[in-house]
N, C-alpha and C positions, 0 to 999 in steps of 0.2 A: 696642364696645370689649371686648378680649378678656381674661377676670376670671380671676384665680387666687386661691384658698382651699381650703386643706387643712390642717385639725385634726385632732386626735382627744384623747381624754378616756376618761376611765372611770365606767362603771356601778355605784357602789358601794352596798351597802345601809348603808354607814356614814354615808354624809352623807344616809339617807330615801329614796333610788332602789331602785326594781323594774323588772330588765329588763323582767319580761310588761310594763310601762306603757308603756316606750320600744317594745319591737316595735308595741304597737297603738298611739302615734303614729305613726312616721314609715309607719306601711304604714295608717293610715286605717282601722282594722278593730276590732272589737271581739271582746276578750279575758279569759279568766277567769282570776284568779291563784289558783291553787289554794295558794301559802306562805301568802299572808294571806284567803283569801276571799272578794276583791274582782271585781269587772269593771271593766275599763277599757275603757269606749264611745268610739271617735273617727270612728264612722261619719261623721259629721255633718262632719268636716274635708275642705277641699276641696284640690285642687291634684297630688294622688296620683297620679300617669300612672302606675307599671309596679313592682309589685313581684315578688321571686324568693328563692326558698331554694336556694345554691347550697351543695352537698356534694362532697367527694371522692367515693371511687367506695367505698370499704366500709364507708360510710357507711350505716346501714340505710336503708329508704324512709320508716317512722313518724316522724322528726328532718326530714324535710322538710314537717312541717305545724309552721306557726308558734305555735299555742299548743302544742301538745303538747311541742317545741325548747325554748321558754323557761321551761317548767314545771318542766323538766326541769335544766335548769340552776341555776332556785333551788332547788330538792328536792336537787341533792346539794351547795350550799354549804350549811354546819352553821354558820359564823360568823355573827354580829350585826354584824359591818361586815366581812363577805366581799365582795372584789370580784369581781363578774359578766362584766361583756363591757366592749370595747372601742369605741367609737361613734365613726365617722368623720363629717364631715360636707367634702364637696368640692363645691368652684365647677364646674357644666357651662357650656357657651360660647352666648350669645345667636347667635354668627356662624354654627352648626349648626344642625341642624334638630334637631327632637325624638328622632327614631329613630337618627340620626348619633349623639346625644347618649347614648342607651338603649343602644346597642351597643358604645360608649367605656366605658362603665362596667361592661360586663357582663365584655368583651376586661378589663379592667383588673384586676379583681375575680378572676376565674380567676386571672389571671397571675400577681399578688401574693401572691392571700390564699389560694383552693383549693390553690394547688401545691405551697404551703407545710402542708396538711393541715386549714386553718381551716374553719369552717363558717361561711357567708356569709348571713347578711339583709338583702339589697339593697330601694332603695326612690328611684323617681326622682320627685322633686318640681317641676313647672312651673316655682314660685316667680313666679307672674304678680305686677307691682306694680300698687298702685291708686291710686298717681300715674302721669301721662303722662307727666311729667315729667323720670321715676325709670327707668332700666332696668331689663327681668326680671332677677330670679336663678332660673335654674335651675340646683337641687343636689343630686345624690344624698346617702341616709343609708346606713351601713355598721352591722349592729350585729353583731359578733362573740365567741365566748365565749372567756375567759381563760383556761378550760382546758381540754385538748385532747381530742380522741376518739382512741380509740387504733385500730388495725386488728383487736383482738380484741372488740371489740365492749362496749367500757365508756370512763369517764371516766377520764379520767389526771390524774397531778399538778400543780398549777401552778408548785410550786418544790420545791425538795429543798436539806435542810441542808448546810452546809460548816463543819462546826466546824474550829474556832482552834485550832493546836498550836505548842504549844514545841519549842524547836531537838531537841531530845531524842524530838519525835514526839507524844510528850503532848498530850492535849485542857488546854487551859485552862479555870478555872474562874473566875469571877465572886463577888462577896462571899456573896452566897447560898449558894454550893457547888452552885452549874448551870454545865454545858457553855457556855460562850459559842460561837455559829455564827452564820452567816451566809447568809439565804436567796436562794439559786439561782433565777433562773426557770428550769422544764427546757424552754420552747420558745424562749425568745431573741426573745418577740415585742412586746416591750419595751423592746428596746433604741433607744437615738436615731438608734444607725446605721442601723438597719434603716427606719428613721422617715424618715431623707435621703432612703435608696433610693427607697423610697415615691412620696418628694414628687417628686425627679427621676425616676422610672420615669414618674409622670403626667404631666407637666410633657413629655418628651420625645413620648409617644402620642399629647395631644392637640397639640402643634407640628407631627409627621408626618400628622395628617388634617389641619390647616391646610395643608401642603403639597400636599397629595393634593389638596385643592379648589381649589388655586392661589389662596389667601388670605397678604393680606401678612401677617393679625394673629399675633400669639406672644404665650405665656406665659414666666413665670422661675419658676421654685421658689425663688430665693435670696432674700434679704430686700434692701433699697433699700438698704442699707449696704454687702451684698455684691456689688449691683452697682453700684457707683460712684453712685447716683441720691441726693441730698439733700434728702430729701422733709422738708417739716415734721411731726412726727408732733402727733396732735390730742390735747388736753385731756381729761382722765377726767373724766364726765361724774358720775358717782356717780347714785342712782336719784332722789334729788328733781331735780334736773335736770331727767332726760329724764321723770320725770313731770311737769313742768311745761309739756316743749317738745311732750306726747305730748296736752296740751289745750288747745293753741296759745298759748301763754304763752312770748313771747321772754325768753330770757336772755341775756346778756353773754356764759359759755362755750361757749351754743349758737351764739350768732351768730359768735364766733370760730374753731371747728369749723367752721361752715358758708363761713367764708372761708379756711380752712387748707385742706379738703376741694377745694373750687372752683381755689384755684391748685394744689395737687396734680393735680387731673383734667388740668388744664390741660398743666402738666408731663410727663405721661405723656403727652396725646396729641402733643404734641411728638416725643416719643423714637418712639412708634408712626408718626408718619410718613418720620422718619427712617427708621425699620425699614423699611418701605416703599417709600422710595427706593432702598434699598438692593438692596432684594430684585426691584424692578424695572429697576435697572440692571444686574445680575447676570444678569437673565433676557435682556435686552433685548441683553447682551454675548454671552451664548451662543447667541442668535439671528444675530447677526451672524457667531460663529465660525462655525457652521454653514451660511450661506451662504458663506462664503468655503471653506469646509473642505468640500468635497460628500461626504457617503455613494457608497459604491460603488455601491449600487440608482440614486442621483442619477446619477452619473456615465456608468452603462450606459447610463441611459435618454436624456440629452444625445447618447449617440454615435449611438445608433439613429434618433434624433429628426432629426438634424443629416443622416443619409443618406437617410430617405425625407421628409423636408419640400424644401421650395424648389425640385422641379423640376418641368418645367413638362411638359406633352401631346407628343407627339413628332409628326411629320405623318403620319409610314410607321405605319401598323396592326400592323406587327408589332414594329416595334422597342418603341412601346406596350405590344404585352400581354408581350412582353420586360421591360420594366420594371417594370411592376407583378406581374410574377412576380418580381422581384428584390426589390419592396417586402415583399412576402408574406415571401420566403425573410427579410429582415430581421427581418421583425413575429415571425416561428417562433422566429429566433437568441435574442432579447431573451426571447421568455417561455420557452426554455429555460435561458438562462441564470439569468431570478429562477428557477425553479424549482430548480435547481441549487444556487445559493445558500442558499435556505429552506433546503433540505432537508440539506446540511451546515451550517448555522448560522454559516454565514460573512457576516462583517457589515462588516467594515473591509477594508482590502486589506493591512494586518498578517494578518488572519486569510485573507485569499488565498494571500499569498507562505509563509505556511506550513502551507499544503494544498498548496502547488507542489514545497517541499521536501520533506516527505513522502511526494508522488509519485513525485520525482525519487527519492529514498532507494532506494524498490518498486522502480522500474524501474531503476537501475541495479547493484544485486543480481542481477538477473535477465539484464541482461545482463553483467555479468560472467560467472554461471556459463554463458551460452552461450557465449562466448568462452573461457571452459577447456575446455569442451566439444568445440569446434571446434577447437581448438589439437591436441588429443588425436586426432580424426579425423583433420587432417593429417598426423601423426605418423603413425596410423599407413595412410596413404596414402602416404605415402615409400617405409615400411618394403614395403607391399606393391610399391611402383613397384620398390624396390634388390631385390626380391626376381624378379621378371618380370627387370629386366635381369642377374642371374644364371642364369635359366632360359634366357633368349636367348643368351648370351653364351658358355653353357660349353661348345658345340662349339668354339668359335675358344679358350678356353682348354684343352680337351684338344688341339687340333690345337697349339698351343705350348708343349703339355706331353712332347710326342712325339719334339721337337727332342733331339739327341743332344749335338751339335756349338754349340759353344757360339759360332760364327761366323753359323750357320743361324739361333739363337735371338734371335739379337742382330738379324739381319735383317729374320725376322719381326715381333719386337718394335718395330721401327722403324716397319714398315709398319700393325702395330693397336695403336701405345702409345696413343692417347687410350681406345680399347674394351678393353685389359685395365688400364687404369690405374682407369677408372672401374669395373672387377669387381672388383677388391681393396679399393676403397673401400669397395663395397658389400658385399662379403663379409666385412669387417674391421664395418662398421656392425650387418652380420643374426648375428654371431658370435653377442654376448650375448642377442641377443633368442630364440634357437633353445630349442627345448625339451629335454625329461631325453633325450632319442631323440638330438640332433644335429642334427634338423629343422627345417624352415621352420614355424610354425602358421599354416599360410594361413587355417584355416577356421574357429579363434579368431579371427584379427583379423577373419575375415569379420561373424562373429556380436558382437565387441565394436563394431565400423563401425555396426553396424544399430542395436545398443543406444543409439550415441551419437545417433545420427541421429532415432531415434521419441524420445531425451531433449531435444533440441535442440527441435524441433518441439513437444511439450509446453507448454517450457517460453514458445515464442513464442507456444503459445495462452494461457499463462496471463498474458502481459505484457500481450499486446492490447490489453486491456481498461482499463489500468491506462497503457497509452499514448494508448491514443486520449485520456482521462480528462485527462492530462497538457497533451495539444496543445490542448483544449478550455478550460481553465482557465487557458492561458498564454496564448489568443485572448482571451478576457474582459479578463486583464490588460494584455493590448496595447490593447482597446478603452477600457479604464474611462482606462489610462495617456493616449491621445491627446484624450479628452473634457477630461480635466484640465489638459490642456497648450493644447487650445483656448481655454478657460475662462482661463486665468493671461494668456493673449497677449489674449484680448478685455480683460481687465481691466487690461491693464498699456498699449493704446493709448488713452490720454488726449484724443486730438482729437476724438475720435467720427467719423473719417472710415470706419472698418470696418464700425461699425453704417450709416451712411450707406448704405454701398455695397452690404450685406449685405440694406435694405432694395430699392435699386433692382433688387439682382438678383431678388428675389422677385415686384417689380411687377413690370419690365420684363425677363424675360427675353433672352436673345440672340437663340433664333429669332424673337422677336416683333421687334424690333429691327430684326434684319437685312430681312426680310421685309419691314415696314414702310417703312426706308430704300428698297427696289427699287420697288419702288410708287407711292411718294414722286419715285425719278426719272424715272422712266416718264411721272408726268401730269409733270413740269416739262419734258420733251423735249415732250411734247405741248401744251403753253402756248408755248415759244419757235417753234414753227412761225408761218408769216407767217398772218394774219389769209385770206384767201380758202382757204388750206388746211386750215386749223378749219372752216373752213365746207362746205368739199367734203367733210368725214370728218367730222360729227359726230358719229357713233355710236360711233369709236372714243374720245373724248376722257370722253363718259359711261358706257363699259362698262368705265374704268379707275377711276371715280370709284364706279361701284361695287361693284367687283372690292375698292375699299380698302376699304368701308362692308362689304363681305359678309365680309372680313378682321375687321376690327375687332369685329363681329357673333359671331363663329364663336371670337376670341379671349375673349371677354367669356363664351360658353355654357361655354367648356371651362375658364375660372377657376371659376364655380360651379359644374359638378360638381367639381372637384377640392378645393375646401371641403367639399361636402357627403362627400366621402370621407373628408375630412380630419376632420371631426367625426365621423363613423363609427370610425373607427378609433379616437379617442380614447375615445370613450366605452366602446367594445370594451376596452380597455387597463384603462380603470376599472374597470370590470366584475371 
């Protein structure tokens, strides 16, 4: 059952305490108190598995030896009931192992107390019970000082005053004629909030490695009030009491303890299996999403699975290694694809479809600009083509420039109106584009043609890459897509006639079928022949019997190698 306890308390020399005592109990060691002169031996205490001095970092190295830390702490309290340290004392989990348990409090410890600046004396106790009856307590001790180290290499304050002022700003005085204040802690490590934090900071750690071990148990930090639990709380037992119950002397309130205790346990493990149900139906639901909901790794592999399984030997030798080179080329697709996957971190087909658009993005940027590109080479291949048909053309437009007679021009003009119609158009087109000269730039556009042409070409080397990339990733999702559509259609025919049929395709092939069916009519032709003509041919009636048997032989060899392929390959896959 999984235990939660988390106290903590103060070391005060006002109520008779010395932290050196507490360091050398919970860490089992013997220590010398140099405030009062004593030693405190707890060699002799058992149950100590693992202690540690944990420090910030400018922290010096000599505060990491535990008497030397504690000595040090009473040498700079001056008061006669100065308080010392803080002392935690927290439930470890019987459902961990010891080391799980060590590295929960060590993780815990850092996180809370060092980050915060604290100096830590860690101490993890077995707490083995010497009833069998009784469950372990294993619990670590915390014993921390109440005031802090600073980063310049000395002790800091534990509080600082806040005197009392009137509306005016004034310090108030008290009948004595003193300052009335009020003491500050200056690290805040006293407060209850921080104290919650604490208790939920642990409380969440040790639920997270119960989850991590796929354990139902949990803790609460809350109190039974807070969580809705109506526990009966047990009787103060006062010390004659349990002196009494501690030399086996029944008492009335112990026995009633001992039956308030009893249905409490009870109580809780109630709620604890609930918990459990809970936590197994949860699991056991998302087990189910999951087969119904396939991973695209799941899905890939269905589809590949689904093209090289269930066919069967072919007869022709070549259409065979024809096939099994097509299995091959599948078995390459599939491990290019996980790899592909992996290696962009695509893990859903949300996370496909947008590696596709991103693709798509790339690639068509790229081509856009080759299509302005090309636009512009056309243009200016026009310009060069209106410019050739002015070159060509302008003998027949001086010969109709020559015309006098405006009877003649008109004639001519009849006979080449399509060829000087189409030179005015063109010469009306190359007007603007002419240079500061007048001229044609033949040998610009020649030189801007080429520039567009090696830019064009560039830029298709640089799409390539980014295309093939594209078609490659929108195969996968065409493949992962029809494994899932298989998948919803298998699941959505209710009669089981497709598994049925799915099975006989696998035993009984068509080629074996058909094959078998000719064979089959063959000896029946040879059974209805008349009785003296079985007898005149018996050789042919048993070289069909077993032509079937050397069939069925030969069908039987080529189903186990195709297993033992078939197990090759998967194990291959595992791998």
């Amino acid at each position: 059952m999984a235990l939660y306890h988390f106290s903590v308390k103060q070391v005060s020399r006002g109520k008779g305490q010395t932290v050196v005592n507490s360091a050398a109990y919970i860490s089992g060691q013997k220590l010398y108190n140099d405030y009062y002169g004593q030693t405190h031996d707890y060699t002799k205490k058992s149950g100590v598995v693992f202690t540690e001095i944990l420090t910030p970092e400018y922290v010096p190295e000599h505060l990491t030896d535990r008497e030397i830390l504690w000595n040090e702490v009473e040498k700079v309290e001056k008061s006669k009931r100065a308080q010392l340290a803080y002392s935690f004392d927290i439930a470890l989990q019987n459902e961990l192992t010891l080391d799980e348990n060590i590295e929960l409090a060590r993780e815990f410890c850092r996180e809370q107390f060092v980050a915060r600046g604290m100096i830590v004396d860690l101490a993890v106790h077995e707490g083995k019970s010497k009833n069998e009856d009784e469950p372990d307590n294993p619990h670590f001790h915390v014993l921390v000082p109440i005031r802090p180290f600073t980063e310049d290499g000395s002790w800091g304050s534990k509080q600082k005053r806040e005197y009392v002022l009137d509306e005016d700003g004034n310090r108030i005085k008290d009948a004595k004629g003193k300052d009335i204040f009020n003491a500050v802690s200056t690290t805040g490590w006293n407060d209850p909030e921080l104290l919650k934090e604490w208790r939920r900071a642990w409380t969440e750690k040790v639920n997270e490695k119960f989850r991590e071990c796929h354990m139902a148990a949990r803790i609460d930090h809350r109190s039974y009030k807070e969580q809705g639990i109506d526990l009966i709380p047990t009787i103060h037992e006062g010390y004659e009491v349990r002196a009494m119950e501690k030399k086996g002397i029944k008492t009335v309130i112990g026995e009633l303890n001992r039956a308030i205790r009893q249905f409490n346990q009870m109580f809780i493990s109630l709620k604890e299996s609930i918990q459990w149900m809970k936590t197994a139906y949860e699991e056991m639901k998302a087990e189910l999403d999951r087969r119904q909901n396939p991973t695209l790794l799941e899905s890939l592999q269905d589809y590949y699975d689904k093209k090289t399984q269930g066919r069967p030997p072919l007869p022709n030798s070549y259409e065979e290694m024809k096939r099994r080179g097509k299995n091959l080329s599948n078995l390459q697709e599939f491990s290019k694809s996980i790899n592909y996957l992996q290696t962009h971190q695509i893990e859903t087909m949300d996370d496909l479809q947008e590696r596709i658009e991103e693709l798509n993005g790339v690639v068509s940027v790229s081509k856009k600009e080759i299509s302005e590109k090309r636009k512009q080479l056309k243009e200016l291949e026009n310009l060069e083509k209106m410019a050739e048909v002015i070159k060509t053309n302008q003998p027949l437009i001086d010969e109709y420039n020559r015309f006098y007679f405006q009877k003649r021009r008109e004639k001519y003009y009849q006979q080449h109106k399509k060829e000087i119609n189409y030179y005015r158009k063109c010469e009306r087109e190359l007007k603007q584009h002419l240079d500061k000269n007048g001229k044609v730039p033949t040998a610009r556009w020649k030189r801007e043609k080429e520039e567009l042409q090696a830019g064009i070409e560039e830029l298709k080397a640089d799409n390539q890459p980014y295309q093939e990339e594209l078609t490659f990733v929108k195969k996968v999702q065409s493949c992962a897509d029809i494994a899932r559509r298989d998948r919803e259609m298998a699941e959505a025919d209710t009669s089981g006639r497709s598994e049925e049929k799915r099975e006989k395709q696998v035993k009984f092939p068509t080629f074996y079928t058909v094959q078998a069916k000719e064979i089959l009519e063959e000896n029946g032709k040879a059974e209805q022949q008349p009785l003296n003509q079985s007898e005149q041919n018996p050789e042919k009636k048993t070289s069909l019997l077993r032509k079937l048997d050397e069939k069925k032989k030969e069908c039987a060899e080529r189903d186990a190698k195709q297993q033992v392929v078939k197990k090759k390959r998967d194990h291959e896959m595992s791998l």
